[in-house]
N, C-alpha and C positions, 0 to 999 in steps of 0.2 A: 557841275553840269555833266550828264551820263555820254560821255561819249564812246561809239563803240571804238576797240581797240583792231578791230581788221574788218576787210569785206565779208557780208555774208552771202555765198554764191545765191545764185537763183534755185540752183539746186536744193540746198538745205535752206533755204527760206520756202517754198512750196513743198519739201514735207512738212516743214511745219505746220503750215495752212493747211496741209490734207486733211480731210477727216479720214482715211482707212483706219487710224491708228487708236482711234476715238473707242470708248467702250461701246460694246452691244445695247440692245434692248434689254430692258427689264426682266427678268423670269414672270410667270404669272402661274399663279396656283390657284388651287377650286378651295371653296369656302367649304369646309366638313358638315356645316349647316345646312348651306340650301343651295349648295355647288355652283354660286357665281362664282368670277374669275375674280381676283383681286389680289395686288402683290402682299409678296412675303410681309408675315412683322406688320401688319397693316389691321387696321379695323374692317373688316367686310363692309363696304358701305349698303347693300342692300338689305341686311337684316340686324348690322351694326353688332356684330356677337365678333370675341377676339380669345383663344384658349378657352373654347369652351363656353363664356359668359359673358351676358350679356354687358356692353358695356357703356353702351348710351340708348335712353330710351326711344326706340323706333315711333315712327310718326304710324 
C-alpha cells in the first residue's frame, strides 16, 4: 500500500498543479506548396504534399 513517507506542503503541491511550468504551444510553419500553416514533420493537410511529394491523394 503507497503510503507517503512525509507531508506535502500546500506550497509544493500547487506547483505541482500549476501549469506555468507546462510546455508552450506548437511552432507552426507554412507549407512550401501552398503556404498553409501546419506543424513541423506533419503532412500539410490542405494539399497533403510532405518533402516535397505528394503523399496521399488529395480529394
Amino acid at each position: 500500500m503507497a503510503v507517503p513517507k512525509s507531508k506535502v506542503s500546500k506550497q509544493r503541491r500547487n506547483k505541482r498543479r500549476s501549469s506555468v511550468w507546462k510546455l508552450e504551444n506548437p511552432s507552426v510553419n507554412t507549407c512550401p506548396k501552398c503556404g498553409a500553416a501546419r506543424l513541423p514533420h506533419r503532412v500539410c493537410s490542405k494539399c497533403m504534399n510532405y518533402d516535397g511529394h505528394e503523399v496521399v491523394a488529395s480529394k
